[in-house]
N, C-alpha and C positions, 0 to 999 in steps of 0.2 A: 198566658196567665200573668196576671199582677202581684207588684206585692204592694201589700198596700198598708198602713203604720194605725194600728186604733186602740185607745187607752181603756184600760177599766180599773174597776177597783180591785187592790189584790186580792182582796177576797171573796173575789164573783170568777177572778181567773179560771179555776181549777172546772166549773161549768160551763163557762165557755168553752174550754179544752175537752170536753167531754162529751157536750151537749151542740157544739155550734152556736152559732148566733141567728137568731130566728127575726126577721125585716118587719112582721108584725107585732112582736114585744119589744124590738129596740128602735124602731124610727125613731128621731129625734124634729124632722121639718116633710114638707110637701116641697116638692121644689117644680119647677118647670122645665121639663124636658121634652123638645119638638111637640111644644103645644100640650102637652097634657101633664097635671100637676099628679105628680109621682113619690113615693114615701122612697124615706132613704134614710140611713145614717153616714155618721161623716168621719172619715179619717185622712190619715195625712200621706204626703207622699213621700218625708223625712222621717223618722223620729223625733229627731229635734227642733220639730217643728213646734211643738208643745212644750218650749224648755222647763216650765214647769213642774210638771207630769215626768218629764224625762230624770229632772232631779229628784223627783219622789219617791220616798220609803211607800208610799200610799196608793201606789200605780202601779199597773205591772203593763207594759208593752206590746201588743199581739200581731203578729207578722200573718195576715190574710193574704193568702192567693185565690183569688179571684180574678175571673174571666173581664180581659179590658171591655167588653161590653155591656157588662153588667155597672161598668164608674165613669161618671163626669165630671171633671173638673170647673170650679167656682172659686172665685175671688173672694175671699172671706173680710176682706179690708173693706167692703161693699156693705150698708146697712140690712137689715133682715129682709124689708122691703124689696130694696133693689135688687138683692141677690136673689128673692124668689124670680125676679121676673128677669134678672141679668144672662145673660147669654152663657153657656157653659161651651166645653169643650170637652168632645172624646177623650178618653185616656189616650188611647193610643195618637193621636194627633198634636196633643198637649207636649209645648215647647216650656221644657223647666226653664223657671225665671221671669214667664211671663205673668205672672199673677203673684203681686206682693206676699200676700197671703194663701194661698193654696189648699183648697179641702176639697177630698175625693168623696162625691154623692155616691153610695153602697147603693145600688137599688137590687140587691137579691138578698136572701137569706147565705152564710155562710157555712160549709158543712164543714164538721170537727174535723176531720184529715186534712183542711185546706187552712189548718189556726197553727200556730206555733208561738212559744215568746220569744222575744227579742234576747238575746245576749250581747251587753252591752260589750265583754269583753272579746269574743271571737264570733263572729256572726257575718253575711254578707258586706261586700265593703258599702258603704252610701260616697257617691263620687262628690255630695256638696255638704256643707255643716249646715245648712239651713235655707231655708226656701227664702226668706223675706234677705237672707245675705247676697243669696245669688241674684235676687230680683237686682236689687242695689249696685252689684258687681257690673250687670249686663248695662245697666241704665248709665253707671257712670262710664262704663268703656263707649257707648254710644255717644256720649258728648265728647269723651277725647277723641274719635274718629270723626268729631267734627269740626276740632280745631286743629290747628296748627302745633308741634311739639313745643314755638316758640310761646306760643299764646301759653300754653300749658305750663310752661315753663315759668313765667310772668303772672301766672293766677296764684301758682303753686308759692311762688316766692312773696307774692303779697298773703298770702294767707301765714302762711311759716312769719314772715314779720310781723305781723299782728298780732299775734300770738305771744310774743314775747317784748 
């Protein structure tokens, strides 16, 4: 099982929590998965992936466990277009960081035992502050494993002197 991060308004929460989330009231896109366009809603693989939401009086956070086979992974940084037809990835295959923007395609209904909210202040740890940070993290540690400490050193020092 997954967990998997998806916003609603706070005052549709307490039915959610009750009633589950039903795939044919809440799809929000079709998307393409191994050839056949499939309903789905979309949540996140952080919290704060949505820092918006995440700072909002207006949101409430829902922590789904859901079967990795039931979510696909898509690049959300991709227009509507390309991401219908962009290539996705398994949950369970999917390397965080690799997708700037990251949204988990839901393609089942969710049953109420398997919802919970989020607590912001004691809850599971999340091992990164944000998906599009860590994408950045992994991208810039790739170019310094392709230079030299000294190069590194001489880029870092021309930047810091420009600066001031």
């Amino acid at each position: 099982m997954a967990v998997i991060y998806y916003y609603v308004e706070k005052e549709k929460a307490p039915d959610y929590l009750k009633y589950g989330i039903k795939l044919s009231d809440n799809f929000s896109k079709e998307v393409n998965i191994n050839g056949y366009l499939k309903q789905c809603f979309f949540g996140l693989l952080n919290p704060k992936d949505d820092e918006f939401k995440y700072n909002s009086d207006n949101y409430e956070c829902l922590k789904l466990e859901i079967p990795s086979n039931n979510c696909r992974v898509f690049d959300n940084s991709l227009q509507d277009d390309e991401m219908k037809n962009s290539p996705s990835v398994e949950l369970n295959k999917y390397v965080f960081g690799k997708f700037k923007i990251p949204e988990v395609a839901i393609t089942s209904s969710v049953l109420p035992e398997n919802i919970s909210i989020l607590n912001k202040e004691i809850d599971c740890p999340v091992l990164f502050d944000n998906s599009r940070d860590l994408f950045y993290q992994q991208k810039v540690q790739i170019m310094l494993d392709e230079i030299s400490p000294k190069e590194a050193y001489l880029a870092l020092k021309n930047y810091i002197d420009n600066m001031y």
